[in-house]
C-alpha positions in Angstrom: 0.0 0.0 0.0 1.1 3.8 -0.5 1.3 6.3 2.2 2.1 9.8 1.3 5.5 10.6 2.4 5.2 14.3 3.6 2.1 13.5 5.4 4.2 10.4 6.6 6.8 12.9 7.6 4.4 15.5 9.1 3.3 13.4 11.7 7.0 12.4 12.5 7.7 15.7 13.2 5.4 16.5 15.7 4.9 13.0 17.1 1.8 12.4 16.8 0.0 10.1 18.5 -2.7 9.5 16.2 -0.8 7.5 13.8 0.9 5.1 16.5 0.0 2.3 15.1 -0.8 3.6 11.6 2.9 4.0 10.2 6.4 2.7 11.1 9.2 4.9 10.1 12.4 2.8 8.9 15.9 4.7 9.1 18.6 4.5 6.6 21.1 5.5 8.0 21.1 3.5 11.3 19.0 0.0 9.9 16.4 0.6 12.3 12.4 1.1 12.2 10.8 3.2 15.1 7.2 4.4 16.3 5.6 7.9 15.1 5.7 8.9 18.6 9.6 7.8 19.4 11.6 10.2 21.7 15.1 10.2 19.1 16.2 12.6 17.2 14.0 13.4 14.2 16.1 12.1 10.7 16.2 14.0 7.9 13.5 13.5 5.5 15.6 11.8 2.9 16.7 8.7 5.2 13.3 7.7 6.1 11.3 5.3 4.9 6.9 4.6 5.9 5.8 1.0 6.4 2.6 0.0 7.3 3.1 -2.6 9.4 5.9 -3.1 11.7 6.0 -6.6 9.8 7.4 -4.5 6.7 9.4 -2.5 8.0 11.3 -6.1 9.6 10.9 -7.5 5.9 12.7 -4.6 4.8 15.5 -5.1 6.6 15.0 -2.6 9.8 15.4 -3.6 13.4 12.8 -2.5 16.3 14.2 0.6 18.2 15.0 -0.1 21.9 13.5 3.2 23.0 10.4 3.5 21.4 9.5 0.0 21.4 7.2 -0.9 18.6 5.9 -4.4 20.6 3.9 -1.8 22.8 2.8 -0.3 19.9 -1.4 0.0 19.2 -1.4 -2.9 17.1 -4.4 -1.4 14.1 -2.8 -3.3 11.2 -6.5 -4.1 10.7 -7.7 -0.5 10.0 -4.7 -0.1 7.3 -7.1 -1.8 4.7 -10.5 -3.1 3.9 -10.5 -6.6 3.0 -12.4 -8.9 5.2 -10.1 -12.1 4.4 -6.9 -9.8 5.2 -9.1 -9.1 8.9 -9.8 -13.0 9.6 -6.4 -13.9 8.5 -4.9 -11.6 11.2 -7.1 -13.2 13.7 -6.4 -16.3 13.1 -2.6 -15.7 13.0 -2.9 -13.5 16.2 -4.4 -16.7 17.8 -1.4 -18.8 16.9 -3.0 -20.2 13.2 0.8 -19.8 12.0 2.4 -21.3 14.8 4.7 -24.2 12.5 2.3 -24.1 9.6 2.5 -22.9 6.1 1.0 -20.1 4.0 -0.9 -22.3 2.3 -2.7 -24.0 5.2 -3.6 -20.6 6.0 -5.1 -19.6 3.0 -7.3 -23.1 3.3 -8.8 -22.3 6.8 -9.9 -18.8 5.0 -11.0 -20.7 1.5 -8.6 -18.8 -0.7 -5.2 -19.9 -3.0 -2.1 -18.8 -1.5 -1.1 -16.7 -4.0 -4.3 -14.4 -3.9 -3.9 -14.6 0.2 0.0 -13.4 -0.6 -1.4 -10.4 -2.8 -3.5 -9.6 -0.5 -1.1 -9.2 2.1 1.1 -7.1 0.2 -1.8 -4.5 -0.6 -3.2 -4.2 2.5 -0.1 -4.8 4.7 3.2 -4.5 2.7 4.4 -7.8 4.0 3.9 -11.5 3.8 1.8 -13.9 5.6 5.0 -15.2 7.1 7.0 -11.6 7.8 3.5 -10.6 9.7 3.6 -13.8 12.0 7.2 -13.7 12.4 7.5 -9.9 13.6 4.3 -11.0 15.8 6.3 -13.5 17.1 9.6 -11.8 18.0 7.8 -8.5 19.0 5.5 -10.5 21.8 9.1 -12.2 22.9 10.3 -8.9 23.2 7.6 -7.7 25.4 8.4 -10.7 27.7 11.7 -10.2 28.1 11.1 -6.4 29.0 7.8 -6.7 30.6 8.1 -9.8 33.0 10.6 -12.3 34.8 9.9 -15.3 32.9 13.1 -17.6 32.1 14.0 -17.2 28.7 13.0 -20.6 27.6 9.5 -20.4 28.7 9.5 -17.3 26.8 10.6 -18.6 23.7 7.9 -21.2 24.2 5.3 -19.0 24.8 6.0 -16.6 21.4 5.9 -20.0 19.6 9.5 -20.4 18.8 10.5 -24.4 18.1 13.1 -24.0 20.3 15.7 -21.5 22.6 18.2 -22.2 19.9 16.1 -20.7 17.3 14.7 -18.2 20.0 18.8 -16.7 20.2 19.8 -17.0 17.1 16.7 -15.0 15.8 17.4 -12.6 18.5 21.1 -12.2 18.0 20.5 -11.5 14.2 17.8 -8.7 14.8 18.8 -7.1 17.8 22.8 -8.4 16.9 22.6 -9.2 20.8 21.6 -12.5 23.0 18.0 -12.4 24.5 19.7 -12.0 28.0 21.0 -8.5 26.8 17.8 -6.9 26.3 16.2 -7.9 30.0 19.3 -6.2 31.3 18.6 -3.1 29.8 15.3 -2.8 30.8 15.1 -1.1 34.9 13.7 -3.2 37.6 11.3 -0.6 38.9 9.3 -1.1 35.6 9.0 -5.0 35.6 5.3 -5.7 36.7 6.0 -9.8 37.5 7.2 -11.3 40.5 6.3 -15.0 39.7 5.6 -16.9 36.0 1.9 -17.9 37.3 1.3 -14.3 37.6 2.0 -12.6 34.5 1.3 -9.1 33.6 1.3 -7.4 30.4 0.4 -3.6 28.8 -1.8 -4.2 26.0 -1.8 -0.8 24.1 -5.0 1.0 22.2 -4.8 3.5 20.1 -6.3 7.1 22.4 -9.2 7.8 23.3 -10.7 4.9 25.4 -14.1 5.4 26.9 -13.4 2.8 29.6 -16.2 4.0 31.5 -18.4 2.4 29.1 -16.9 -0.7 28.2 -16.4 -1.5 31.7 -20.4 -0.7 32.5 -21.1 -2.9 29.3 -19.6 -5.9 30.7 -20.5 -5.4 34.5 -24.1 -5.8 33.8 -23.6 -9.0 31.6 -21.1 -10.8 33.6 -21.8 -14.5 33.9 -21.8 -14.9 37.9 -19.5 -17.5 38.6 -17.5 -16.9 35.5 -16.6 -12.8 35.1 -17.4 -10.0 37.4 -15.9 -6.5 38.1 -14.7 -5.5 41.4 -15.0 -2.0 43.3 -12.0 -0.7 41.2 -13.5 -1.2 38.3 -11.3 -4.2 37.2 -12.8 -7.0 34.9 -11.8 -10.8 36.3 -13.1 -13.7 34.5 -12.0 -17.4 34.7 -11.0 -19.0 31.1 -10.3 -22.8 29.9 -9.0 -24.2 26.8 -7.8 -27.6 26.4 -8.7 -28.5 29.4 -6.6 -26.4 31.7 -8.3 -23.7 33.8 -6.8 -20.0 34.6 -8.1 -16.5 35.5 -7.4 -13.2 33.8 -8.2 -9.6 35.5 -7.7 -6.4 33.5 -7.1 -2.7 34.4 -7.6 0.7 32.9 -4.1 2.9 32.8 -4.8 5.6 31.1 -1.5 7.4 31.9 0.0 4.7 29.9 -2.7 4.5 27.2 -2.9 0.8 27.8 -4.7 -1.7 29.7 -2.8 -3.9 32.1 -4.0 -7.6 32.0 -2.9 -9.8 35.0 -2.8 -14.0 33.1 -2.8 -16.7 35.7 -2.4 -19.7 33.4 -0.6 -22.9 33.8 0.6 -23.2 30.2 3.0 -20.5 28.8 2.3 -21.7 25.4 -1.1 -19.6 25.2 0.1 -16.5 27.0 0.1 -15.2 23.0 -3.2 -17.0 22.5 -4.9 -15.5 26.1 -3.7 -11.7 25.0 -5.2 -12.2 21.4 -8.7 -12.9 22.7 -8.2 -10.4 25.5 -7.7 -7.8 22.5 -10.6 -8.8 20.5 -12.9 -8.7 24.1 -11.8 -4.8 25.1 -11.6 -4.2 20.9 -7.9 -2.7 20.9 -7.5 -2.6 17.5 -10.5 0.0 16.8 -9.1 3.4 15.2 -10.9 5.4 17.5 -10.2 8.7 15.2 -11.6 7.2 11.9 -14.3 5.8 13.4 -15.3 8.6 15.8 -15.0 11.6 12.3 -16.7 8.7 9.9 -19.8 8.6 12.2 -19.8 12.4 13.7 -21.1 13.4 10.0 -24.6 12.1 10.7 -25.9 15.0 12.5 -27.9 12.8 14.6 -24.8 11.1 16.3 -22.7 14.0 16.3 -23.4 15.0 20.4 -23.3 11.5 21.2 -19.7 11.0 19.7 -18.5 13.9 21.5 -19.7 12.4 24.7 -18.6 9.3 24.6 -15.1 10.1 22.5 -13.3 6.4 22.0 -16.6 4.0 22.8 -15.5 0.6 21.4 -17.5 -2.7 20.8 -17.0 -5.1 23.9 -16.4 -8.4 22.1 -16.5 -11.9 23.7 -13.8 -14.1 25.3 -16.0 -17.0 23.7 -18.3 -17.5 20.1 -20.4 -20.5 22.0 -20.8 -18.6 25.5 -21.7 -15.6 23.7 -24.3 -17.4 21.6 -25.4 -19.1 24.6 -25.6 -16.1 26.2 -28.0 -13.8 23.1 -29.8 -16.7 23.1 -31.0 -16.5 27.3 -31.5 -12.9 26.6 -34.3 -13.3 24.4 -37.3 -11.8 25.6 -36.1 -10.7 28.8 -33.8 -7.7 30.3 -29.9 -7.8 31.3 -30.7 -8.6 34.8 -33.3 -11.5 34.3 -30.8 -13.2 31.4 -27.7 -12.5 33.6 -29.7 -14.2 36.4 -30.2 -17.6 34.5 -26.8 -17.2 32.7 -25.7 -17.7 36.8 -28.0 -20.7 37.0 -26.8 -22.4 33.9 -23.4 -22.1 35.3 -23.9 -23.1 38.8 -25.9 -26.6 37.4 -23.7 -27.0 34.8 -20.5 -25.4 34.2 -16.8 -26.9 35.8 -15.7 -25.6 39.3 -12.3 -23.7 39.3 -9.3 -25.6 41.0 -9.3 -24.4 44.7 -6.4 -22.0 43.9 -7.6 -20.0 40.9 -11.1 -19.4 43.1 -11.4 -15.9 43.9 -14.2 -13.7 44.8 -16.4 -13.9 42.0 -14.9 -16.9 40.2 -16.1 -20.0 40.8 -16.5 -22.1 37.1 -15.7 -22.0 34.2 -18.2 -22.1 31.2 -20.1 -25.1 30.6 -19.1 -26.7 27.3 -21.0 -27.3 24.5 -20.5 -31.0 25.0 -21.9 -30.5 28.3 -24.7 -28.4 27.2 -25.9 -30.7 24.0 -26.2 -33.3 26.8 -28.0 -31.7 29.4 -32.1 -30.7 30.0 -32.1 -27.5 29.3 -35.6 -27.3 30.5 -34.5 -27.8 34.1 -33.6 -23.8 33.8 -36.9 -23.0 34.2 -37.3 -20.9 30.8 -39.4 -21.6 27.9 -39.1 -25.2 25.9 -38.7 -23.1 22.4 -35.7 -21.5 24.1 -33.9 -24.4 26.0 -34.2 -25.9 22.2 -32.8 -22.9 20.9 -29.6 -23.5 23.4 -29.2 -27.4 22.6 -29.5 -27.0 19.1 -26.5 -24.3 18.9 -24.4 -26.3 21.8 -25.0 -29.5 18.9 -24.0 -27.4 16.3 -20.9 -26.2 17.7 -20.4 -30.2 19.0 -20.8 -30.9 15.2 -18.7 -28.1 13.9 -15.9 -26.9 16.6 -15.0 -24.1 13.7 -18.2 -22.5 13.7 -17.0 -19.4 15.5 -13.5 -19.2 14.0 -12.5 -16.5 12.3 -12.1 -18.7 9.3 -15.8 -18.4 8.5 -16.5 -15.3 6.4 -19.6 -12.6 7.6 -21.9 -14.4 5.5 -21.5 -17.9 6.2 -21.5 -17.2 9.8 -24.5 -15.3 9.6 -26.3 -18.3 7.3 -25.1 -21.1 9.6 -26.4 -19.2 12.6 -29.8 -18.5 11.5 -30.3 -22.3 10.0 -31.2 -22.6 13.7 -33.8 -22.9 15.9 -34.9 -19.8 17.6 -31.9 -17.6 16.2 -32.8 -14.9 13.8 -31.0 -12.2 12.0 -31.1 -10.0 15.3 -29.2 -12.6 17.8 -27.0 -13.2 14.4 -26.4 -9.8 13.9 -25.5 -9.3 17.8 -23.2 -12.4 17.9 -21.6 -11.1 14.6 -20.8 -7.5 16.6 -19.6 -9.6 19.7 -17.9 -12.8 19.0 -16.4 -11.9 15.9 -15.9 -8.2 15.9 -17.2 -7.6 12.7 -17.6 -3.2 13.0 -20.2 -3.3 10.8 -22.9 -5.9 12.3 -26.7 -4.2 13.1 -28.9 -5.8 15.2 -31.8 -3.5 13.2 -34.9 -5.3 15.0 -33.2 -4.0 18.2 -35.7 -2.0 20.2 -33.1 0.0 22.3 -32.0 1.2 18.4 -35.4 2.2 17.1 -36.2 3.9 20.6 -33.2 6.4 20.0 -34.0 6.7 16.2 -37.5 7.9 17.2 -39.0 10.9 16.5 -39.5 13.9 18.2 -43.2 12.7 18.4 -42.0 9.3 19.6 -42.3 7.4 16.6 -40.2 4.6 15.6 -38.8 3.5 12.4 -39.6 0.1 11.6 -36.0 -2.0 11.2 -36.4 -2.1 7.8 -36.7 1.7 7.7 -33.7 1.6 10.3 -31.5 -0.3 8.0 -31.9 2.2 5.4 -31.0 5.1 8.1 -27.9 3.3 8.8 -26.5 2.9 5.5 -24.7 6.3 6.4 -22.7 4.9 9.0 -21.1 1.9 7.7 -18.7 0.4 7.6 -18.9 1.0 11.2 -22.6 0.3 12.3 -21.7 -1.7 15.4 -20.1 1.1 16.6 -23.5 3.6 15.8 -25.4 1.0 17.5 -23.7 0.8 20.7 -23.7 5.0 20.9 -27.2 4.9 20.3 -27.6 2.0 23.0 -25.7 4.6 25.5 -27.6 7.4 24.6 -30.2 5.1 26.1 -28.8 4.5 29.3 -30.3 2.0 31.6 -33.2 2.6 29.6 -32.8 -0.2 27.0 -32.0 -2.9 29.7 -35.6 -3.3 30.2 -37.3 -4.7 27.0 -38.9 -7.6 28.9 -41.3 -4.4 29.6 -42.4 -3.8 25.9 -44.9 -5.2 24.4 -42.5 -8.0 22.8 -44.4 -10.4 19.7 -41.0 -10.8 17.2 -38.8 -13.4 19.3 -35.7 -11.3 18.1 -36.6 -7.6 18.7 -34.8 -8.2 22.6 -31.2 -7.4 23.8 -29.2 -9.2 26.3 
């Protein structure tokens, strides 16, 4: 992709924040490649160089600075282009899908031909498939190093490296020093870990953050038992894959412009795995700045943007416990489905080990095995909707991919709605949640059509809403959940209208 080199250079200049995370600068004259916003000297205009990607700039040639550190860098890779398959295939490579596989197995999960996934790449990214896992890779070592205490083979483990000897050697030709070198460079005061079951990390977004919001969002969903958010505003929640259990808690810094996430985990191979989902759940890859100026032209959102400057689209730590989740807030409000969210946990989901119980943590989510299994029934809600859950925890028995990012928008939204008791407005709101897709609009939402009212009080019909928000992609998820705060507490009570269309609800 081009980027206009005086503009490029412009914001070099000043340092400015916007494009950290937009634009790598790689240097000439001394072979390295440094943020927007790095403290050095300015170099003359003639020895610079824009990437995209930090990934191109290391394909290039450059090394990462040692004072601006691009591994703390906002990682919006995503915003730098508009392909869909580029979005998934980050996702899927963020969550390890490149971890000792190929290009081409890649390009299968996502249904394209290498060489179309390779162009792709270069458009939207300026580097390979390969370069853009790689420079993942090292970067997220490099964090480790600087950010925690962890032995330096459990670190190469966890940033997927084959072995230490690969881990050094990759090191010592990028950095042209040993691993060890870099951790003692870095000052004590800063390291945040005092054990390796404890580990902290910075994740970076890209300013402003309405944390306020996000952090309301998920307080009056979380699952008891499984999340909840404590008197400082911290989100905890407990987490299993593969069968071992952990806990994760995450803080707001916003002197740091970051949010501090605290892993308790037994295996250090998904530390890189835990972080990408943690991302996707507090959406740290949204371009606040595009996103905000894009949907302040609608005169009808333009107070509400500069309310709520930097509102992002909580995602889901889970696809299945998300869609478990829409589908016991049908027909009810948050409370009432946050209740029975508690009771299907309690009667069915796995107690934590005795040492990863803390206040508010008790299970984890059931599985779907668990839940394709059980009487639903037993809940106490209606038969339609206990269906409704064991026919999506057998679907996601049948097919453990159906909420991988491999799955494009559309074949998501078609596989979802082939089921009982899901429609196109739980589709739409698992689309906005589980997968992040910006553009997902629950239309038959009644919290949506009760801000889009009149002055008279009279609602647009979702088909007349759909029209209306034509304006605002591709960002309509983010519309929707400014119009939903512009609401308040208002549009947590639906069980209260006058409800006939089983997907006109919220949870």
């Amino acid at each position: 992709m081009n980027l206009d080199h005086d503009a490029c250079y412009r914001a070099i200049v000043t340092r400015d924040v916007r494009f950290d995370g937009r634009l790598y600068i790689g240097v000439r004259t001394t072979g390295i490649y440094c943020r927007p916003i790095c403290p050095a000297r300015t170099p003359k205009r003639e020895n610079v160089t824009f990437y995209p990607t930090a990934a191109a700039a290391q394909e290039a040639g450059f090394r990462p600075c040692l004072r601006c550190r691009p591994e703390n860098s906002p990682d919006l890779a995503v915003w730098n282009g508009t392909s869909n398959t580029v979005k998934r295939a980050l996702a899927l490579i963020g969550e390890g899908a490149m971890d000792g596989e190929t290009v081409d197995h890649l390009a299968g999960q996502l249904g394209v031909g290498e060489r179309h996934l390779r162009r792709l790449f270069q458009q939207h990214l300026g580097a390979s498939p390969i370069a853009i896992a790689q420079t993942r890779r090292i970067l997220f070592a490099k964090q480790l190093i600087m950010e925690t205490r962890m032995p330096m083979t459990e670190i190469a483990h966890a940033a997927g490296f084959g072995s230490i000897r690969r881990f050094n050697a990759v090191f010592q030709a990028l950095y042209k020093r040993p691993p060890g070198a870099l951790r003692r460079t870095r000052q004590d005061a800063h390291s945040n870990v005092s054990t390796v079951s404890d580990i902290v990390l910075p994740m970076a977004y890209a300013a402003p953050y309405d944390w306020s919001s996000m952090i309301s969002f998920l307080k009056a969903r979380a699952i008891p038992g499984v999340e909840w958010v404590d008197r400082k505003n911290r989100y905890h929640r407990s987490i299993t894959l593969d069968g071992c259990q952990g806990t994760v808690r995450v803080a707001f810094d916003e002197n740091k412009k970051c949010l501090r996430a605290t892993i308790r985990f037994p295996r250090v191979s998904s530390l890189a795995f835990i972080v990408s989902r943690l991302r996707r759940v507090f959406d740290l890859t949204a371009n606040p700045t595009a996103i905000d100026t894009h949907l302040a032209n609608d005169s009808r959102l333009t107070s509400l943007i500069a309310a709520r400057p930097g509102l992002r689209v909580p995602g889901a730590w889970d696809g299945f416990e998300l869609g478990i989740r829409a589908i016991l807030g049908q027909q009810i409000s948050v409370g009432a489905a946050t209740a029975l969210a508690g009771k299907l946990v309690s009667q069915y989901g796995k107690p934590l080990d005795t040492s990863l119980k803390t206040e508010g943590l008790s299970h984890v989510f059931p599985s779907a095995k668990c839940l394709a299994a059980a009487d639903l029934r037993s809940l106490g809600m209606p038969g339609t909707r206990a269906r409704a859950l064991s026919a999506l925890s057998k679907a996601v028995l049948a097919n453990p991919n159906m909420f991988s990012a491999s799955q494009t928008s559309d074949v998501t939204l078609e596989r979802l709605k082939a089921l009982p008791g899901v429609g196109d407005w739980t589709s739409q709101y698992i689309l906005m949640r589980a997968f992040s897709e910006p553009d997902a609009f629950p239309a038959a939402d009644i919290g949506l059509m009760r801000a889009m009212a009149t002055k008279k009080g009279q609602r647009p019909t979702p088909a007349k809403l759909l029209e209306r928000a034509e304006i605002w992609r591709p960002w309509r998820a983010y519309a929707a959940l400014h119009l939903w705060t512009s609401e308040s507490n208002t549009y947590c009570m639906y069980n209260k209208e006058n409800i006939t269309d089983a997907e006109t609800l919220t949870t």
